[in-house]
C-alpha positions as CSV (number, residue, x, y, z in Angstrom):
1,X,93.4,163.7,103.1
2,X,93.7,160.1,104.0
3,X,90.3,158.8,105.1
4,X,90.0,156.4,108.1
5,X,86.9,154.3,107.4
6,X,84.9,152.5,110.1
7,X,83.2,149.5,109.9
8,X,79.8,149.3,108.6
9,X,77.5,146.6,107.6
10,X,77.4,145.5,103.9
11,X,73.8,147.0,102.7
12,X,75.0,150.6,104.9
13,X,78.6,150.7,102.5
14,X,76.3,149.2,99.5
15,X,73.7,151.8,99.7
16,X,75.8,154.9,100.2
17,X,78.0,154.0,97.3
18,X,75.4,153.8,94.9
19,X,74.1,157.9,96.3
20,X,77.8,158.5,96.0
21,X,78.0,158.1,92.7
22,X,75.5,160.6,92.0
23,X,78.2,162.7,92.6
24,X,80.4,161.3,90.2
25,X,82.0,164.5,87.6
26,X,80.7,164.2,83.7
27,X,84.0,164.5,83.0
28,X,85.2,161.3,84.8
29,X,81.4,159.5,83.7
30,X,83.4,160.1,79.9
31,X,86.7,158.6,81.0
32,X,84.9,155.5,82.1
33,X,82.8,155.1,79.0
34,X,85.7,155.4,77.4
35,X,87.4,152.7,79.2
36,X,84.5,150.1,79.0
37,X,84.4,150.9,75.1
38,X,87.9,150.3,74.8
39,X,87.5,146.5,76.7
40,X,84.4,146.1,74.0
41,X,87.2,146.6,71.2
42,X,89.8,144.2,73.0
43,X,87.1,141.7,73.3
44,X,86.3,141.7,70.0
45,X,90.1,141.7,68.9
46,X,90.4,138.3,70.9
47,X,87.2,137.2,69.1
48,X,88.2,137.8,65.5
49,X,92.0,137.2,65.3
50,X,93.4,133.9,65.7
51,X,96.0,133.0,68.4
52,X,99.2,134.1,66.5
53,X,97.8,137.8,65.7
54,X,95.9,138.3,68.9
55,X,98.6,139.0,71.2
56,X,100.2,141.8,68.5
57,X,96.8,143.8,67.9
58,X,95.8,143.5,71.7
59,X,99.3,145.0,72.5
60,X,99.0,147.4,70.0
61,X,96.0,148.8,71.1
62,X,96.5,148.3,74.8
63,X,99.4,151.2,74.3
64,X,96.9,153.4,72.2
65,X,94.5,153.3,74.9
66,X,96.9,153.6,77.4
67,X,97.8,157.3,75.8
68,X,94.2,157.7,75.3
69,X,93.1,157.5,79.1
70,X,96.0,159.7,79.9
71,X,94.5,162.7,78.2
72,X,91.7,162.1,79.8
73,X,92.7,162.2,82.8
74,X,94.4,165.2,82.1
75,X,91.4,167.2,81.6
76,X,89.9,166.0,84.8
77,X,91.2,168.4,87.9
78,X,91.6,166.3,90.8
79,X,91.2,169.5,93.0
80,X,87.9,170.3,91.6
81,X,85.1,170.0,94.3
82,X,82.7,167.1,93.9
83,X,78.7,168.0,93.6
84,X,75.5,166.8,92.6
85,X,72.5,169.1,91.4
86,X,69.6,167.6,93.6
87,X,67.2,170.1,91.2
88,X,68.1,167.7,88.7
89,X,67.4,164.3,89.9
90,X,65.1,162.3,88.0
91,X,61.8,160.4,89.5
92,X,64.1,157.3,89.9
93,X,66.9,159.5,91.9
94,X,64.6,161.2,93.9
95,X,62.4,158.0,95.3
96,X,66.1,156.5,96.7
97,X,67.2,160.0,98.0
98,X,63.7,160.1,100.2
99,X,63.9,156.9,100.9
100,X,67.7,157.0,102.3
101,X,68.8,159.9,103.0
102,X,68.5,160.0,106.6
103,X,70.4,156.5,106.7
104,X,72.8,157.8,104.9
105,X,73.4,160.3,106.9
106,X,73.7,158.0,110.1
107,X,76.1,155.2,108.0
108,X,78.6,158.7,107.3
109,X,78.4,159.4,110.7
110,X,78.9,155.6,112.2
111,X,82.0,155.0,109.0
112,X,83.7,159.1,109.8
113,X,81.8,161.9,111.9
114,X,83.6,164.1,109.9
115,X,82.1,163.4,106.7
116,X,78.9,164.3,106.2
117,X,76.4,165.8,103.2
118,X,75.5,169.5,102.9
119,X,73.2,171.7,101.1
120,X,75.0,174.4,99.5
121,X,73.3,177.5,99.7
122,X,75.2,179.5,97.3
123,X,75.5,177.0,94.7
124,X,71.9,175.1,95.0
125,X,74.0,171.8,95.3
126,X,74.9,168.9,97.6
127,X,78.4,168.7,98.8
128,X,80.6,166.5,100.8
129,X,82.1,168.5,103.6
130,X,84.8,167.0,106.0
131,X,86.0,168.6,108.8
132,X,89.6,168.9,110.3
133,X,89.3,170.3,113.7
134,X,87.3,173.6,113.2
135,X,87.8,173.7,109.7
136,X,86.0,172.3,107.0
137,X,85.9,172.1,103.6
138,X,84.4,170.3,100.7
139,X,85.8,166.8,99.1
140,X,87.5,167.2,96.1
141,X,87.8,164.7,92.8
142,X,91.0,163.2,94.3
143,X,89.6,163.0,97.6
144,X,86.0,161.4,96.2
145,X,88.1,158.6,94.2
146,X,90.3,158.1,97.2
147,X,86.5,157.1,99.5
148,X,85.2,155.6,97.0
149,X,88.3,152.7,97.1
150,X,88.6,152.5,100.7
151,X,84.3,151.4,100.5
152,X,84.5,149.1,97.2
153,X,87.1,147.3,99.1
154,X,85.4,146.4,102.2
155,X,82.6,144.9,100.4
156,X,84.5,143.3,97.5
157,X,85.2,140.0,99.4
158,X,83.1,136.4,99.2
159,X,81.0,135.3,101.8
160,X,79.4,138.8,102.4
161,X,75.7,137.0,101.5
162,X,74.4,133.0,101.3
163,X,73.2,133.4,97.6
164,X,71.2,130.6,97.4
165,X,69.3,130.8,100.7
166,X,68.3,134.0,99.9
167,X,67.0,132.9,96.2
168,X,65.2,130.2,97.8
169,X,63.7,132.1,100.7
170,X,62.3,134.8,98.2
171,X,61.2,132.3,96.0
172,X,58.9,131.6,98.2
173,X,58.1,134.7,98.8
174,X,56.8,134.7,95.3
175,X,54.6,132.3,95.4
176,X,52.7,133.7,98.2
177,X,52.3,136.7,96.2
178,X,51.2,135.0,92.6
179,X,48.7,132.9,94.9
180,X,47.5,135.9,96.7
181,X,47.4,137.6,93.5
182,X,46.3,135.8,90.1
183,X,43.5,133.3,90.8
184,X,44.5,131.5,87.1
185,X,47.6,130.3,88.5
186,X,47.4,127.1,91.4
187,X,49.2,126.4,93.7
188,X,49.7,122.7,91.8
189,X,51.8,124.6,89.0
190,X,53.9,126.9,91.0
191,X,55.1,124.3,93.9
192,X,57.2,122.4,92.0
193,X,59.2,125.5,90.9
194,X,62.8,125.4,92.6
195,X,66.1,127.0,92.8
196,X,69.7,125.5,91.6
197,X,72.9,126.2,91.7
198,X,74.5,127.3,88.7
199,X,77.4,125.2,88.7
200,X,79.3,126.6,85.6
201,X,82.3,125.5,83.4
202,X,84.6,128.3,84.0
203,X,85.9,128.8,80.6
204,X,86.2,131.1,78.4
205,X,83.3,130.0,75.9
206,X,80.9,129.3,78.9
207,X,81.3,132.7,80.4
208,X,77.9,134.0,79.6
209,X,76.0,131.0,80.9
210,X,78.2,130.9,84.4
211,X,77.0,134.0,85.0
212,X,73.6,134.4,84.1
213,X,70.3,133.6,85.9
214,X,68.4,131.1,83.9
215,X,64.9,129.0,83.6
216,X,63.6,125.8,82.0
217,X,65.4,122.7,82.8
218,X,62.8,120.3,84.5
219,X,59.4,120.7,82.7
220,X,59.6,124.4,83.6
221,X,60.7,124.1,87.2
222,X,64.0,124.8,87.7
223,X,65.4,128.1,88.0
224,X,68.9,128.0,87.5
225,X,71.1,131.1,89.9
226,X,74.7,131.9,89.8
227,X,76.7,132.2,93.0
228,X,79.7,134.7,92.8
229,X,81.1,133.3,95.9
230,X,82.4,130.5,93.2
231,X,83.7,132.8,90.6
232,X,86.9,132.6,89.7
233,X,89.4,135.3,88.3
234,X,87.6,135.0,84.4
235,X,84.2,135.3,85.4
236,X,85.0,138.4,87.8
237,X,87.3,140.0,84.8
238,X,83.9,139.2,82.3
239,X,81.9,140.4,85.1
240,X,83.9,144.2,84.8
241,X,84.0,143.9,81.0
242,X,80.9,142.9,79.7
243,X,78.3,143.2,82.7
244,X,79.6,146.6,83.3
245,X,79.7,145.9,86.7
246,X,82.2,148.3,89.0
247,X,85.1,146.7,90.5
248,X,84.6,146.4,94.4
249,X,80.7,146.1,93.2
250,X,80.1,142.0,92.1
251,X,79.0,141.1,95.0
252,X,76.7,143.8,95.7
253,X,75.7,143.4,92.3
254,X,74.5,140.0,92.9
255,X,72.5,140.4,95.6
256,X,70.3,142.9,94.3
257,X,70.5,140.7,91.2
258,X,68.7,137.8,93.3
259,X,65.5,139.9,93.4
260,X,65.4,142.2,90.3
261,X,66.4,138.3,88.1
262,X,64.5,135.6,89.6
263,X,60.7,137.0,88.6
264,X,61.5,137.4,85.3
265,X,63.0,133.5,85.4
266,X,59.8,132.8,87.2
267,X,57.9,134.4,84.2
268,X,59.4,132.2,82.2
269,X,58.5,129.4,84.3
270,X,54.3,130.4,84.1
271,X,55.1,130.8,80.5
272,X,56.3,127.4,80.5
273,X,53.3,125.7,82.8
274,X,50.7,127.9,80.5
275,X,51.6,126.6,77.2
276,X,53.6,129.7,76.0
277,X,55.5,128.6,73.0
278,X,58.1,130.9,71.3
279,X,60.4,129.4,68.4
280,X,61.1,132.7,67.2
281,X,65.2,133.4,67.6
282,X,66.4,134.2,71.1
283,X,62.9,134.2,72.2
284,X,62.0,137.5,71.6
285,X,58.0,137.2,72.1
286,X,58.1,135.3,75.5
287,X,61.3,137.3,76.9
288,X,59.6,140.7,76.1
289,X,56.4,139.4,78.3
290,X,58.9,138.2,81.3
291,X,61.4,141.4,80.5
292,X,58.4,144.2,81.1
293,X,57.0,142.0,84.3
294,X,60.2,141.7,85.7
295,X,61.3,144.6,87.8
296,X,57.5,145.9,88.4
297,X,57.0,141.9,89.6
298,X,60.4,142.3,92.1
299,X,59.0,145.6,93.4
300,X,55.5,144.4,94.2
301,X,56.1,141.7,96.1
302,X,58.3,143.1,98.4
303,X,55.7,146.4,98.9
304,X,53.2,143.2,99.9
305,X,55.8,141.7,102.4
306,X,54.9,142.1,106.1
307,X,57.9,143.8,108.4
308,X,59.1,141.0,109.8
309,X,59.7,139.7,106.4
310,X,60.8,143.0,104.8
311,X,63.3,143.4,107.3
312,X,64.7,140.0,107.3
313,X,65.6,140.3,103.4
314,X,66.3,144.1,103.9
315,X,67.8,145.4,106.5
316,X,68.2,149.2,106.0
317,X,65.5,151.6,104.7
318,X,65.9,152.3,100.9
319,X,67.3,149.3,99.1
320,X,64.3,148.7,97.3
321,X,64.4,151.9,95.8
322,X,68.3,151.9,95.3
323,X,67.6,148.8,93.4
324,X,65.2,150.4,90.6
325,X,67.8,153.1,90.5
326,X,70.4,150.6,89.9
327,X,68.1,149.2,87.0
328,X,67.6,152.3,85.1
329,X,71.0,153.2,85.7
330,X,72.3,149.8,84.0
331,X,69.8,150.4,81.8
332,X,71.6,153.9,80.3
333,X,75.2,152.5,80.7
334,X,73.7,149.6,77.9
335,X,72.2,152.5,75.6
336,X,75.6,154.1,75.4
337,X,77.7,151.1,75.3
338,X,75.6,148.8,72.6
339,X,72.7,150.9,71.2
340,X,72.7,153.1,67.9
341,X,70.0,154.6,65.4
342,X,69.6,151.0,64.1
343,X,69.3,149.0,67.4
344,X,67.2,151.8,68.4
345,X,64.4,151.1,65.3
346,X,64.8,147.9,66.1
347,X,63.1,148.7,69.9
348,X,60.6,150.3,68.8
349,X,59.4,147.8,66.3
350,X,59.6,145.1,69.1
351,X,57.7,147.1,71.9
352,X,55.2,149.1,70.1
353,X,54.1,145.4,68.9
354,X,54.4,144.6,72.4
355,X,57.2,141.7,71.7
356,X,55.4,140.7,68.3
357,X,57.5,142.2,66.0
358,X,61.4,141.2,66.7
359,X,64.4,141.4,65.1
360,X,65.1,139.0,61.8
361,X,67.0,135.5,63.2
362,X,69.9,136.4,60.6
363,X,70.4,140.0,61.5
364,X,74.3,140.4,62.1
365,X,73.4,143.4,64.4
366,X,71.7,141.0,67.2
367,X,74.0,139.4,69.7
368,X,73.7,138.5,73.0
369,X,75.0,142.1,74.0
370,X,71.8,144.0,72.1
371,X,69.4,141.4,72.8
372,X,70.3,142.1,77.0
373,X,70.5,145.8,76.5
374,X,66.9,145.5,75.0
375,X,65.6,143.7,77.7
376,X,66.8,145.4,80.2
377,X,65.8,148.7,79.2
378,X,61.9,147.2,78.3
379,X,61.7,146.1,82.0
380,X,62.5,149.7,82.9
381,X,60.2,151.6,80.4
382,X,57.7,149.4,81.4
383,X,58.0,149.9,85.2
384,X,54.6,150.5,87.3
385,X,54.5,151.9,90.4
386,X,50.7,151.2,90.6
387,X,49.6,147.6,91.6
388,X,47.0,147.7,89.3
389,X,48.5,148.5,86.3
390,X,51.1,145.9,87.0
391,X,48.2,143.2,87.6
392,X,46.9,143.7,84.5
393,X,49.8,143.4,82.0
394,X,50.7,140.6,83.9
395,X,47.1,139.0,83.4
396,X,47.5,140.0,79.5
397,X,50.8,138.4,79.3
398,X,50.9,135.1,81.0
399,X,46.6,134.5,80.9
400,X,46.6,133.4,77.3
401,X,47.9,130.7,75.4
402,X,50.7,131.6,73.0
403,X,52.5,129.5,69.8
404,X,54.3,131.4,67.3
């Protein structure tokens, strides 16, 4: 079946992707892990060998993966019908499918009124049915891969979104909050915080800094944010590779990023105005503090926005749960791809001593890589859905002096 795809807006294709992939066969969940493990190994090949080798190992195991994903696509029957077992959603899955079903609904019917989501009764599942005349059936695994593209591709373009308005617009959005919110912090430390342009190098050994959200520069008042309508060819490739980001998704990805990122930079900016000094290696005390703040922080403020604000960041209903999703999500695709029994010990030691007690500065197992994936998955563990709670830890961490 060929699909003919109307036009809908950006955050309707965004969010129904994301409840799309719900749907998404373990089977083909394995291929791609196996695919993003094999771009870990490449990555490290062009790390380790010089110039002269590279090219001979890269090719070498380019073929071996090559064979690899071919038997694994093999085992995956493209006729086989595409489901998802609602009765197994998690707490995460289940506050976006409340939150969004019935738009989804209406985007599938706006996009193709012959596509549409059904409860099977027989199997307990969800389904995608499409019709053809008075026939219907459901979407297959060939058919589901075949959608998917035709969507990734009308939202992987530049220009979708104005990056840096919207960082500076809910920028100030958090200030209203923290000022609302925390009587220790005044509105003479916050003020001067501000957004800039990261203007990266574009090379290969500035890759991680182009695309990363930052903090510091200025006496603790500059927030530094990235702007993917700017990236060129590496940084998108890096952005597939390492970030684990789907192709068709970077610019999606971004804008969700300008919300769930910015608190925890403006963490680090508090931390910063309070005294907060960490020498320890790669920061672990005073990025645990901004790391479990961070995504409770993003969801808070926006549950204290008023409509007309709500509305003008967020158009559609559900994107504020689709993007808490999206972090625990992110946060198991870093488990698999960088975490082992070791890393895992590591974790434990750091957040049972709430940040405390971090890895050793030498310690060949901590890169970049394992010092994001830890991070990221804190700032999910540590998620509260009540205010309160979230007030509190974020009196405990950013009230008190700190030098270590």
């Amino acid at each position: 079946m060929s699909f003919s795809i109307k036009s809908a807006s950006v955050y309707q294709i965004y969010q129904l992707l994301e409840f799309l992939d719900l749907f998404k066969s373990e089977k083909e969940k394995e291929k791609q892990k196996q695919i993003q493990k094999n771009k870990l190994i490449l990555k490290e090949i062009k790390k380790q060998f010089s110039r002269r080798y590279r090219k001979k190992f890269k090719l070498e195991y380019e073929r071996q993966f090559k064979r690899q994903e071919k038997e694994m696509e093999k085992e995956i029957n493209e006729k086989e019908i595409v489901f998802w077992n609602v009765f197994k959603a998690n707490k995460f899955e289940m506050d976006f499918i409340n939150s969004s079903f019935n738009t989804i609904q209406q985007t599938l019917s706006q996009i193709n009124p012959q596509i549409q989501i059904i409860f099977n009764e027989n199997e307990k599942v969800l389904n995608i049915q499409k019709m053809n005349g008075n026939n219907s059936s459901y979407i297959n695994i060939k058919e589901y891969n075949e959608l998917i593209s035709i969507l990734e591709n009308q939202i992987n373009k530049k220009g979708l979104f104005d990056y840096m308005s919207l960082a500076k617009d809910f920028l100030d959005e958090i200030k209203k909050y923290c000022l609302k919110k925390f009587p220790f912090i005044s509105k003479e430390e916050i003020e001067p915080i501000y957004i800039k342009e990261n203007v990266g190098f574009q090379e290969e050994w500035s890759v991680h800094f182009d695309l990363s959200f930052d903090s510091g520069d200025d006496y603790g008042n500059c927030i530094s944010c990235p702007n993917p309508n700017n990236f060129n060819k590496r940084l998108l490739d890096e952005c597939y590779d390492s970030r684990l980001i789907g192709y068709g998704r970077v610019y999606v990805d971004y804008f969700q990023s300008i919300f769930t990122s910015i608190p925890h930079e403006f963490v680090h900016c508090i931390q910063s105005k309070k005294k907060q000094l960490d020498y320890s290696s790669l920061s672990w005390i005073t990025e645990h503090d901004a790391s479990i703040l961070g995504t409770s922080f993003f969801y808070h403020i926006v549950k204290n926005m008023d409509q007309k604000t709500f509305h003008k960041f967020f158009p559609i209903e559900g994107l504020i749960e689709l993007f808490v999703l999206h972090e625990f999500n992110h946060t198991i695709e870093l488990k698999e791809k960088y975490s082992n029994e070791y890393i895992q010990k590591l974790y434990l030691n750091w957040i049972d001593d709430f940040g405390l007690n971090y890895p050793e500065e030498d310690d060949p197992n901590i890169n970049e890589e394992t010092s994001n994936y830890m991070k990221q998955r804190v700032s999910i563990e540590g998620f509260f859905y009540s205010e309160d709670l979230f007030n509190t830890c974020f009196d405990y961490c950013l009230k008190i002096e700190l030098e270590i």
